[in-house]
VOTOR-340321 format. One record per residue (C-alpha): residue number from 0; z, y, x. Coordinates in steps of 0.1 Angstrom, whole numbers. Layout:
BEGIN
<num = NUM&Z = Z&Y = Y&X = X>;
...
END
This chain:
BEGIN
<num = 0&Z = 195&Y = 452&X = 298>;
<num = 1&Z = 181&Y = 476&X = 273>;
<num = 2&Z = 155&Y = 461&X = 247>;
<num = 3&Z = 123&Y = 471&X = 266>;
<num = 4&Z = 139&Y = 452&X = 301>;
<num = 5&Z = 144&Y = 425&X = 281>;
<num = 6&Z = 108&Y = 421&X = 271>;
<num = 7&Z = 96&Y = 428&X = 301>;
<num = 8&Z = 119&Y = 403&X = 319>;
<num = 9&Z = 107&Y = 373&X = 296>;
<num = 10&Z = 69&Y = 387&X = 301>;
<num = 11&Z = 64&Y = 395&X = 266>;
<num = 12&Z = 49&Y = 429&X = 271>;
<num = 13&Z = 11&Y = 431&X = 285>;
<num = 14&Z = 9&Y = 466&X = 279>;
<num = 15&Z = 19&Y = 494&X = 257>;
<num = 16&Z = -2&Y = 523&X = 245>;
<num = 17&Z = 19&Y = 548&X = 259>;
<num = 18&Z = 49&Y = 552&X = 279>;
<num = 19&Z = 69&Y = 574&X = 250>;
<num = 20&Z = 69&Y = 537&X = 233>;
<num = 21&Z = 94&Y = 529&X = 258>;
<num = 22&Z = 124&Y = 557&X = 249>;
<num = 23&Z = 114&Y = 546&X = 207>;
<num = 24&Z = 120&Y = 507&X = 212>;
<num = 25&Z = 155&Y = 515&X = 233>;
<num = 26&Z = 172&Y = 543&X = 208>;
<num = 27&Z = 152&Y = 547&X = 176>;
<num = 28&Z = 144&Y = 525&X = 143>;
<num = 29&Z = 108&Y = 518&X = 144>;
<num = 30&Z = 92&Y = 501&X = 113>;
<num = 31&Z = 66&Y = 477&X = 133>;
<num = 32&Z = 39&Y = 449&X = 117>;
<num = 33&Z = 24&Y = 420&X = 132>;
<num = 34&Z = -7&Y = 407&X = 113>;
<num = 35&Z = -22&Y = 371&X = 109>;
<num = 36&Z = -52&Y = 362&X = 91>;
<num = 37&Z = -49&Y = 329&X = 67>;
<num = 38&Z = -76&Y = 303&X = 88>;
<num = 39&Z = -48&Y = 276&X = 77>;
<num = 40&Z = -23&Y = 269&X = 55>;
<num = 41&Z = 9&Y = 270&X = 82>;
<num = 42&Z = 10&Y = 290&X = 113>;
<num = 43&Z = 14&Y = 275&X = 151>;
<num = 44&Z = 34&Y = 276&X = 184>;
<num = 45&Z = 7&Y = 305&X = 191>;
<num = 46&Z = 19&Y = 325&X = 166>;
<num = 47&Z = 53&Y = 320&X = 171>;
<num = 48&Z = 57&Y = 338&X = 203>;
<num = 49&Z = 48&Y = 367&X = 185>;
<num = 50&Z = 65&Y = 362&X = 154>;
<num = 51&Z = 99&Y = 358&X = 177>;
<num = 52&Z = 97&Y = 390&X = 196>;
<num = 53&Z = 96&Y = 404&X = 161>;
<num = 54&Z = 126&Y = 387&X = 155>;
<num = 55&Z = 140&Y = 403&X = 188>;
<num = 56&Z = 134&Y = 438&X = 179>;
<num = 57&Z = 146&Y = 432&X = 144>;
<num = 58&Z = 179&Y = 422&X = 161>;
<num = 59&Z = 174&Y = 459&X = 176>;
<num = 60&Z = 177&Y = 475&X = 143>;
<num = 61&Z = 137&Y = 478&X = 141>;
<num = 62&Z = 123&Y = 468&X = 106>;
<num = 63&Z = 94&Y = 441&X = 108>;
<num = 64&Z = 66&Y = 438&X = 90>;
<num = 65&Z = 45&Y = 404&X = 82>;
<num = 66&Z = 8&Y = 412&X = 74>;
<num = 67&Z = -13&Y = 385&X = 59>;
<num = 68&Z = -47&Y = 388&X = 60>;
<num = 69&Z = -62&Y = 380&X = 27>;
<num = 70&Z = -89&Y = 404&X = 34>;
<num = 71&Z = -98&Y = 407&X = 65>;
<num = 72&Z = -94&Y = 368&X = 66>;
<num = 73&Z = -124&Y = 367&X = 44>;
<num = 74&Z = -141&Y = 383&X = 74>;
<num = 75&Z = -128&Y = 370&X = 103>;
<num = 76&Z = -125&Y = 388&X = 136>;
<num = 77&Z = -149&Y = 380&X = 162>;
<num = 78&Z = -145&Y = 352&X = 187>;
<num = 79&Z = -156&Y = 357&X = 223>;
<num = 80&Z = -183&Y = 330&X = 221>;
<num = 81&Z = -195&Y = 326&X = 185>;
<num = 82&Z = -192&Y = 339&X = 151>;
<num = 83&Z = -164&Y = 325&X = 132>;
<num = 84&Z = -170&Y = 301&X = 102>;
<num = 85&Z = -162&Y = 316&X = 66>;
<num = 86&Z = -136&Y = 297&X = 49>;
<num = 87&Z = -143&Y = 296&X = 4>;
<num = 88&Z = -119&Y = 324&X = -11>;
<num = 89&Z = -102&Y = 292&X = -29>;
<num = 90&Z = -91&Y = 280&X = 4>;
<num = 91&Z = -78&Y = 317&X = 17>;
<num = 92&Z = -59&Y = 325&X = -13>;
<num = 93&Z = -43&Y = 287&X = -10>;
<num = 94&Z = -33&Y = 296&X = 28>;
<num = 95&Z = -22&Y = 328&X = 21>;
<num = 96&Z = 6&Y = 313&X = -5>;
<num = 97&Z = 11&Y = 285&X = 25>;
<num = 98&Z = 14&Y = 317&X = 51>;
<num = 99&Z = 37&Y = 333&X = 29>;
<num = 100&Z = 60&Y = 306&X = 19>;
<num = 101&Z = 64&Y = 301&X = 55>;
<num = 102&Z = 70&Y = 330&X = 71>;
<num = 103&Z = 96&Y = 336&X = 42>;
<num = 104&Z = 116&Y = 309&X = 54>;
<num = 105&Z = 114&Y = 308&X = 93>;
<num = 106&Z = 115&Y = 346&X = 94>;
<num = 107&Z = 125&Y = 362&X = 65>;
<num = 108&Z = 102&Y = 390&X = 72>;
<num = 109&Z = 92&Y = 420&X = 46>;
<num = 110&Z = 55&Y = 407&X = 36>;
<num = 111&Z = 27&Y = 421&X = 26>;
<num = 112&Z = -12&Y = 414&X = 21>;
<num = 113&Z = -39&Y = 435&X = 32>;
<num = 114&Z = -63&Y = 427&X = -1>;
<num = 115&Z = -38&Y = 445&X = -20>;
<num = 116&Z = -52&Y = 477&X = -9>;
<num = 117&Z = -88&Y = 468&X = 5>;
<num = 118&Z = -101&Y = 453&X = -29>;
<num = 119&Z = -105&Y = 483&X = -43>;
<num = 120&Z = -124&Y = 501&X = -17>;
<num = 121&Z = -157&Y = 506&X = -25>;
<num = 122&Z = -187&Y = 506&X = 0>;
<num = 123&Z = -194&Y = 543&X = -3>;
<num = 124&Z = -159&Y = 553&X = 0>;
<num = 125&Z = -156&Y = 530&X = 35>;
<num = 126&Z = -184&Y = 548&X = 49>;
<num = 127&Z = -171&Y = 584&X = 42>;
<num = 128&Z = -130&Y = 580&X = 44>;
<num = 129&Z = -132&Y = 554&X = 78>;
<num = 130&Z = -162&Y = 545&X = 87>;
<num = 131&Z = -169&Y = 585&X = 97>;
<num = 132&Z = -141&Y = 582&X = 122>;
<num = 133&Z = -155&Y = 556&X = 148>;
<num = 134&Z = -174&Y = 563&X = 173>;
<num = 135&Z = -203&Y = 531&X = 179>;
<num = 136&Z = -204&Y = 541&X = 217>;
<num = 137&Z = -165&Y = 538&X = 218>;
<num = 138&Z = -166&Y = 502&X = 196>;
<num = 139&Z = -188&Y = 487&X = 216>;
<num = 140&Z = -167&Y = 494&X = 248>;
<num = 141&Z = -142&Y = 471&X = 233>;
<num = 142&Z = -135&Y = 442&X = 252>;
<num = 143&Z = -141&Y = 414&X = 225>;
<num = 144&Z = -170&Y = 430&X = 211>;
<num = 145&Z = -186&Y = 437&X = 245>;
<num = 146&Z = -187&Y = 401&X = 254>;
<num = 147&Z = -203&Y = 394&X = 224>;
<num = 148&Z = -231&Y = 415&X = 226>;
<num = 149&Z = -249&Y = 392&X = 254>;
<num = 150&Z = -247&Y = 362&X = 222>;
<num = 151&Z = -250&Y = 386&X = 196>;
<num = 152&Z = -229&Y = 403&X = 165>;
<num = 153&Z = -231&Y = 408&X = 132>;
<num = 154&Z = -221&Y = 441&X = 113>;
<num = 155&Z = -197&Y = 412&X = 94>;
<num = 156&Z = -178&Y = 408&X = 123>;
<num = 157&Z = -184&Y = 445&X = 139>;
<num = 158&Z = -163&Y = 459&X = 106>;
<num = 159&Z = -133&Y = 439&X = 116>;
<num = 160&Z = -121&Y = 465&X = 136>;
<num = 161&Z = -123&Y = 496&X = 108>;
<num = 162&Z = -106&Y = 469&X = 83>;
<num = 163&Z = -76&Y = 465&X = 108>;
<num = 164&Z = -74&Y = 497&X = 117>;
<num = 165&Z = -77&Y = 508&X = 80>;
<num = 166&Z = -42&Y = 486&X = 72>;
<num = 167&Z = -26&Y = 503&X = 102>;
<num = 168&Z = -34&Y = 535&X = 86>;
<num = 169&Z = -25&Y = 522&X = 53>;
<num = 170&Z = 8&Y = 512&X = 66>;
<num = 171&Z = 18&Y = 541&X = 82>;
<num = 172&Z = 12&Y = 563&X = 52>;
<num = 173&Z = 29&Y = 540&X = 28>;
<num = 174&Z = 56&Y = 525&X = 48>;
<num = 175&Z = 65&Y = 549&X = 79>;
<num = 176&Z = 51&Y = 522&X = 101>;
<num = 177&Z = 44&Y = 536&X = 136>;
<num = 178&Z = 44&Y = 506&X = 158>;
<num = 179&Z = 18&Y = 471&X = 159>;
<num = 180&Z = 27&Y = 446&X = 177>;
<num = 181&Z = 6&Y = 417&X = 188>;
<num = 182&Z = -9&Y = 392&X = 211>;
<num = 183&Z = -33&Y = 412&X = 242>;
<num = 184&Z = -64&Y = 399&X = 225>;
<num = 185&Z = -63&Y = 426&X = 200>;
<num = 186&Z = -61&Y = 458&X = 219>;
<num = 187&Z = -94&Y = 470&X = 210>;
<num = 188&Z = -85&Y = 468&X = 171>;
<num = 189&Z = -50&Y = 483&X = 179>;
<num = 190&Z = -59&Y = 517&X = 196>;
<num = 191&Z = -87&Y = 516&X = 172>;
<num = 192&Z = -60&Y = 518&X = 144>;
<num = 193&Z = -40&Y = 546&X = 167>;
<num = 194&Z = -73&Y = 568&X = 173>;
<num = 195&Z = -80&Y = 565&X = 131>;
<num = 196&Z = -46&Y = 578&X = 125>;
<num = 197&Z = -44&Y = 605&X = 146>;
<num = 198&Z = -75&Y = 617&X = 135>;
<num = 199&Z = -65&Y = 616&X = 98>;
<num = 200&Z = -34&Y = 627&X = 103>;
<num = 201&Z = -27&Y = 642&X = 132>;
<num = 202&Z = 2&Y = 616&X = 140>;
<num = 203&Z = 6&Y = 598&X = 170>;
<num = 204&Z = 16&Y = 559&X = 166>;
<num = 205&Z = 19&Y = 533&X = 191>;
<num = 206&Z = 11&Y = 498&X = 197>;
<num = 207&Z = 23&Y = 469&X = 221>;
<num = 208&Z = 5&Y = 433&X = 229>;
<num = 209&Z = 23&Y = 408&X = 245>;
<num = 210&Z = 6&Y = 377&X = 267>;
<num = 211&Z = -8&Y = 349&X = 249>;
<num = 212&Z = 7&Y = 315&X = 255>;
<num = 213&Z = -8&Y = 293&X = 273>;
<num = 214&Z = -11&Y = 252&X = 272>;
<num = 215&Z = -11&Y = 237&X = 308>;
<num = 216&Z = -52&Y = 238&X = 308>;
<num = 217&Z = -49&Y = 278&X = 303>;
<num = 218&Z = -62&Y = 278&X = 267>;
<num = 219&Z = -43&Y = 293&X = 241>;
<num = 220&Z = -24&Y = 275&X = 213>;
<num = 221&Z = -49&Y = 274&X = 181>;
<num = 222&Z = -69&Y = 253&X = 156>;
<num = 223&Z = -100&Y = 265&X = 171>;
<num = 224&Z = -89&Y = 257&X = 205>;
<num = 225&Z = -77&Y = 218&X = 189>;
<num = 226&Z = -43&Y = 222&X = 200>;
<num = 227&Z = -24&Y = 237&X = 171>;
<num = 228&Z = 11&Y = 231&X = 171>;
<num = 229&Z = 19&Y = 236&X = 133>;
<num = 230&Z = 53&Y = 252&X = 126>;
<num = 231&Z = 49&Y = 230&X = 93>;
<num = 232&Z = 71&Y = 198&X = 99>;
<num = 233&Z = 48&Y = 180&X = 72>;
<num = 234&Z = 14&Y = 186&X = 97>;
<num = 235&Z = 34&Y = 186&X = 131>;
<num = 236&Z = 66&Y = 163&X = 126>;
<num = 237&Z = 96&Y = 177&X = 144>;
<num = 238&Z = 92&Y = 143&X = 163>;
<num = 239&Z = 61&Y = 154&X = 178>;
<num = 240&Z = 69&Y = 189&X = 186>;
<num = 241&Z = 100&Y = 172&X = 206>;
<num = 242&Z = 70&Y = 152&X = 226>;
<num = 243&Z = 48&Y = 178&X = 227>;
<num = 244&Z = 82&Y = 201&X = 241>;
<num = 245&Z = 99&Y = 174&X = 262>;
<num = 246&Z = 68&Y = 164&X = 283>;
<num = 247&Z = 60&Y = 202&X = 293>;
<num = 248&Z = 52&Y = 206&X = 327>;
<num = 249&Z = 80&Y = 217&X = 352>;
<num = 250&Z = 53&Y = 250&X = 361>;
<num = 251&Z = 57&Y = 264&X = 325>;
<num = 252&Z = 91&Y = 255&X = 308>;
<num = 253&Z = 111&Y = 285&X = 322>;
<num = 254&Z = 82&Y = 303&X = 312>;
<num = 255&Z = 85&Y = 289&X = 273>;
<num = 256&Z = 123&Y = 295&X = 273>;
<num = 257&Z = 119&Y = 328&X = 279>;
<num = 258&Z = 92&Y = 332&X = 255>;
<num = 259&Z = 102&Y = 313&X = 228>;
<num = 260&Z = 141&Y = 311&X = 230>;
<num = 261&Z = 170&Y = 335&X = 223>;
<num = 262&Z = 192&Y = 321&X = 249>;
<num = 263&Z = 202&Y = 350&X = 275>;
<num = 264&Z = 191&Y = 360&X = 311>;
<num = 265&Z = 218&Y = 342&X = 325>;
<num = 266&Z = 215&Y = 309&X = 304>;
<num = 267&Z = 184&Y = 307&X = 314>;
<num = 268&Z = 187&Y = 312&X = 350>;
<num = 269&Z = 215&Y = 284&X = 348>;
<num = 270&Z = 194&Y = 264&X = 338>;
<num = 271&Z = 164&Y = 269&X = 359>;
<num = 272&Z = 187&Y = 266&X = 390>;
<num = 273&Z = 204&Y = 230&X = 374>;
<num = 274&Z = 168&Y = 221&X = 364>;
<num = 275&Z = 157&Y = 222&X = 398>;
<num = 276&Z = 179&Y = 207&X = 417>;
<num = 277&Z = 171&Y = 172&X = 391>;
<num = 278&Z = 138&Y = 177&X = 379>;
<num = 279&Z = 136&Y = 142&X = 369>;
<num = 280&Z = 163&Y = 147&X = 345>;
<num = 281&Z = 142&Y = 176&X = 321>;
<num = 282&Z = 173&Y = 195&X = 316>;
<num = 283&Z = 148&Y = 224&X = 311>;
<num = 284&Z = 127&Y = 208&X = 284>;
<num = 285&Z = 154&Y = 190&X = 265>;
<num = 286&Z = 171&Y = 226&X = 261>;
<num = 287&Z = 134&Y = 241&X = 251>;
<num = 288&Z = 131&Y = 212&X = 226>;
<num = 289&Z = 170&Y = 219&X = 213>;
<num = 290&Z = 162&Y = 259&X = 208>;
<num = 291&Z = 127&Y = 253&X = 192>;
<num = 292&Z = 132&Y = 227&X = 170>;
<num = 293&Z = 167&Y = 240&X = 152>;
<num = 294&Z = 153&Y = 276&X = 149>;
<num = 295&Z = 122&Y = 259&X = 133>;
<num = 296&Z = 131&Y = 228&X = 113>;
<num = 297&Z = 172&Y = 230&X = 114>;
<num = 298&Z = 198&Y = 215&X = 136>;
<num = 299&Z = 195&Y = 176&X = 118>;
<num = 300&Z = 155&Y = 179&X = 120>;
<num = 301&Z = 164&Y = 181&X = 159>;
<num = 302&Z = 190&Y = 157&X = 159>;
<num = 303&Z = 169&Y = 132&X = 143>;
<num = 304&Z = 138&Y = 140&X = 162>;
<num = 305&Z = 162&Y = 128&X = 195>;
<num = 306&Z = 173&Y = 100&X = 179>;
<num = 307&Z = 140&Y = 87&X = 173>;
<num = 308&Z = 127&Y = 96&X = 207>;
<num = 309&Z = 160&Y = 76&X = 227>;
<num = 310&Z = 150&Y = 48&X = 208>;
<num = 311&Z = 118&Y = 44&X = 218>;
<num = 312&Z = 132&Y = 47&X = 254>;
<num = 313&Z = 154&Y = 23&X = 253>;
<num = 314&Z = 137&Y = 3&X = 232>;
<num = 315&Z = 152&Y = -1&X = 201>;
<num = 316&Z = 125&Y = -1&X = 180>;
<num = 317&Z = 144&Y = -23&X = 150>;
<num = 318&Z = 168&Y = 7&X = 147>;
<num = 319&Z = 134&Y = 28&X = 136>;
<num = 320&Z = 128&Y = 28&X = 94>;
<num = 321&Z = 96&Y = 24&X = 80>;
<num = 322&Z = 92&Y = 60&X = 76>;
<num = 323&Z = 103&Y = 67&X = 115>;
<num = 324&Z = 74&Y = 41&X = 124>;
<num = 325&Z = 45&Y = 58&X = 104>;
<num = 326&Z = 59&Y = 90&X = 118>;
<num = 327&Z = 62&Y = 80&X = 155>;
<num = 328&Z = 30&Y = 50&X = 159>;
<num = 329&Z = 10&Y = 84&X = 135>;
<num = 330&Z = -27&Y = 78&X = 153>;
<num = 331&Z = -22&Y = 46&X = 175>;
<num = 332&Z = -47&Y = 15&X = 166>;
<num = 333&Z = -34&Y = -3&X = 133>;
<num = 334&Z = -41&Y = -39&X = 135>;
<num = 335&Z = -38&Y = -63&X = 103>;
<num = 336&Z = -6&Y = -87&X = 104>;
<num = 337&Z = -14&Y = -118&X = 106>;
<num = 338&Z = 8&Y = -158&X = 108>;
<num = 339&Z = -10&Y = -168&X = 137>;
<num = 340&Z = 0&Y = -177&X = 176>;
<num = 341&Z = 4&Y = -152&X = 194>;
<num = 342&Z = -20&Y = -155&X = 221>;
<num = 343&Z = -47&Y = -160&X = 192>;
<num = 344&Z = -42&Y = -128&X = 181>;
<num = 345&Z = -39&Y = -110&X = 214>;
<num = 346&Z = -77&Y = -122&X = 215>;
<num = 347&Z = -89&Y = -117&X = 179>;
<num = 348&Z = -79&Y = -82&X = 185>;
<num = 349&Z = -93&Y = -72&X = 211>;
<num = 350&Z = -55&Y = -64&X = 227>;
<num = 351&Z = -70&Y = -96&X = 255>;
<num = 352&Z = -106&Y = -102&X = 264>;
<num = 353&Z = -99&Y = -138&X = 268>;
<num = 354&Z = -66&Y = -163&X = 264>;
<num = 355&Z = -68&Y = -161&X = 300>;
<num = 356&Z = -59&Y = -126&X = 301>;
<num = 357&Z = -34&Y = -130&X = 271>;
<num = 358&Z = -16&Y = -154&X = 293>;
<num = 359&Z = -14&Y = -132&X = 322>;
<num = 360&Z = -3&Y = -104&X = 299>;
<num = 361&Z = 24&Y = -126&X = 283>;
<num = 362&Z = 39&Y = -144&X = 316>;
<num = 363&Z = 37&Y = -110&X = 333>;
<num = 364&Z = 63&Y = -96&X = 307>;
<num = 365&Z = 36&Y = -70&X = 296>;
<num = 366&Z = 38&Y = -76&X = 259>;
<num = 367&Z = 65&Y = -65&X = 237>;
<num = 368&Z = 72&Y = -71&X = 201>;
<num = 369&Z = 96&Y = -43&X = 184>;
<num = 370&Z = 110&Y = -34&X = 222>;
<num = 371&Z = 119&Y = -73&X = 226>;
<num = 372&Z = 99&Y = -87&X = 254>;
<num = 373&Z = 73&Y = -119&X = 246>;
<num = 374&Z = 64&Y = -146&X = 265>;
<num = 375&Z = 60&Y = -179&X = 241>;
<num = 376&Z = 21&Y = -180&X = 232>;
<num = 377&Z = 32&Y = -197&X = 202>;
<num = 378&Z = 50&Y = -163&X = 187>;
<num = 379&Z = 51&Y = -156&X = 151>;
<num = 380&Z = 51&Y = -120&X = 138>;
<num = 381&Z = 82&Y = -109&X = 122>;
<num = 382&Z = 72&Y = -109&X = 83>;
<num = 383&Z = 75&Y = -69&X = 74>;
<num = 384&Z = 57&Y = -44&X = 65>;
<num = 385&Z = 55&Y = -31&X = 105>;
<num = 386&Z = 56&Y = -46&X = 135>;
<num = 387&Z = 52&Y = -29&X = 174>;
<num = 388&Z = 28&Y = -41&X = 198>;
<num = 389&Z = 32&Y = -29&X = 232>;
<num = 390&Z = 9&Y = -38&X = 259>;
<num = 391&Z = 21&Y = -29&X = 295>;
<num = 392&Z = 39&Y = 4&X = 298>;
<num = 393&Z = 18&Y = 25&X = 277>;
<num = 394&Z = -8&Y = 11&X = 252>;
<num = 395&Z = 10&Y = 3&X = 214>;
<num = 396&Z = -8&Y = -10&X = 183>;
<num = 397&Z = 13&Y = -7&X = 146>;
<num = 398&Z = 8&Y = -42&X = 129>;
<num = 399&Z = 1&Y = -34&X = 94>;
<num = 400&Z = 13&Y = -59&X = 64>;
<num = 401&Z = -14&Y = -55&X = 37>;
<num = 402&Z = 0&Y = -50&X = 4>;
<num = 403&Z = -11&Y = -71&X = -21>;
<num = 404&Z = -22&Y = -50&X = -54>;
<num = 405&Z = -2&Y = -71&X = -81>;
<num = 406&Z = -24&Y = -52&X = -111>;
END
């Protein structure tokens, strides 16, 4: 397949801006950016979609650009239901370094930062040099700002557009760059961009958006959605991204190894066809986990992240360190240990309304201690800093040993 079937065959292309975008991608060397503003510190599974099909054409011979935001970030482009909240300037310039740092490692992309060339700009010389060159009747035809006009807009957020198409502009007459990639919500600023720079220069660029990913509820990944994925390991451990990856539902996982894999057409197909004949098995996901994680976080981070995971299934919760505990039981109820029967504390915590129903749990085999299964009332916690409480097949509770401050 030729680069552009590719895309198209993992349903990373939405649209294009023009069909002549089609012959560039398959036999020239395009220099493309993809922009994000710094709302945090790391960047998500939501980004990393786009991020990768940079990657793909970079593979191509095409030369990718990373644009970080650090001004229009102090803006912040429109939402379709409300205006976005400001972030302090502290704050953007710390994600910005975070942004950068990251995409360094993971991608290794050229980067640069729009503030470098829009801090100088001064308000009269935005108004004459762009703002001359958009139309109003044309910007509000956009799609995002059009849905925002019911709510309302401010001419905060109604600039976003001339800042974004000003870097497109910028980039193309420093850098050669002819091509912006990125996600279908930013059409309207993309052919913005194109329509500034043919009018200044006469030059005709292009621009391609892909689909957005989507959870299993439809919404995009995001921190203002409350699903962020962080490609960070210190905010989303690999250990959670292998949940998070592993329990994707049967409906979506070809989908996400096409996406956000570089296995081939005909890996993937294998695997769809072994997938489905033993569903119960998650080939599919495991793989998606495999790919994921060690293009992330590196083959051990991975290995580790299965290890951990097995454990639990079998388990094995005494093989688990301390460390592997506070990563795995992160946000379950902590309870304080404490040298008493067990079917006292079952009730003084609330784990059993009564010793009635602590008795029914413990006969029935529904409470487990460390993955070892506990019947004697009379149970002792183990003395360590963490103990496992399982009741029934889900519900856990980390036992916490308080430390005792010797100063």
């Amino acid at each position: 397949m030729t680069l552009y079937e590719d895309l198209k065959w993992r349903g990373l292309i939405k649209d294009i801006t023009s069909p002549d975008l089609i012959e560039k991608l398959n036999h020239e060397k395009l220099t493309f950016y993809i922009g994000t503003d710094p709302t945090a510190d790391s960047m998500h599974i939501g980004h990393y979609s786009s991020f990768l099909i940079s990657k793909r054409l970079a593979q191509y011979g095409h030369h990718p650009i990373l644009l970080i935001g650090g001004a229009t970030g102090r803006i912040g482009d429109p939402k379709p239901s409300a205006e976005r909240e400001m972030k302090s300037i502290e704050e953007i310039e710390k994600n910005v370094l975070g942004l950068s740092k990251q995409a360094k490692e993971i991608f290794g992309f050229e980067i640069v930062n729009n503030w470098d060339w829009s801090k100088d700009i001064n308000f009269i010389d935005f108004l004459r040099d762009y703002g001359k060159f958009f139309n109003v009747n044309s910007m509000l035809d956009k799609d995002i700002i059009r849905r925002r006009l019911e709510t309302g807009i401010t001419y905060t957020e109604f600039s976003y557009m001339i800042m974004q198409a000003l870097d497109f502009l910028h980039l193309f007459e420093t850098k050669n760059c002819t091509l912006q990639v990125a996600g279908s919500d930013q059409w309207g600023n993309i052919t913005a961009g194109i329509d500034l720079i043919k009018k200044k220069t006469g030059k005709d660029v292009y621009g391609l958006v892909m689909p957005l990913v989507l959870d299993k509820n439809g919404k995009k990944f995001g921190k203002s959605e409350g699903n962020a994925l962080w490609l960070d390991k210190n905010k989303t451990s690999s250990y959670e991204l292998y949940q998070y990856l592993i329990n994707t539902d049967d409906e979506l996982v070809i989908d996400y190894l096409k996406k956000l894999t570089f296995l081939s057409k005909e890996e993937i197909e294998e695997i769809e066809k072994v997938h489905f004949s033993s569903p119960e098995q998650r080939i599919a996901q495991k793989r998606l986990a495999q790919e994921l994680i060690s293009d992330l976080h590196g083959e051990e981070e991975y290995q580790h992240a299965k290890e951990i995971s097995e454990s639990l299934f079998t388990g094995n919760i005494q093989n688990l360190s301390d460390s592997e505990i506070e990563e795995v039981f992160k946000g379950v109820p902590e309870l304080i240990y404490s040298s008493i029967p067990m079917i006292d504390f079952l009730v003084e915590n609330s784990v059993a309304s009564s010793k009635r129903e602590a008795r029914e749990f413990l006969n029935g085999n529904a409470i487990s201690v460390n993955g070892k299964v506990i019947t004697d009332e009379n149970y002792l916690f183990e003395n360590k800093k963490y103990n496992v409480l399982r009741r029934g097949k889900k519900k856990y509770y980390l036992i916490k040993k308080e430390t005792v401050d010797e100063n």
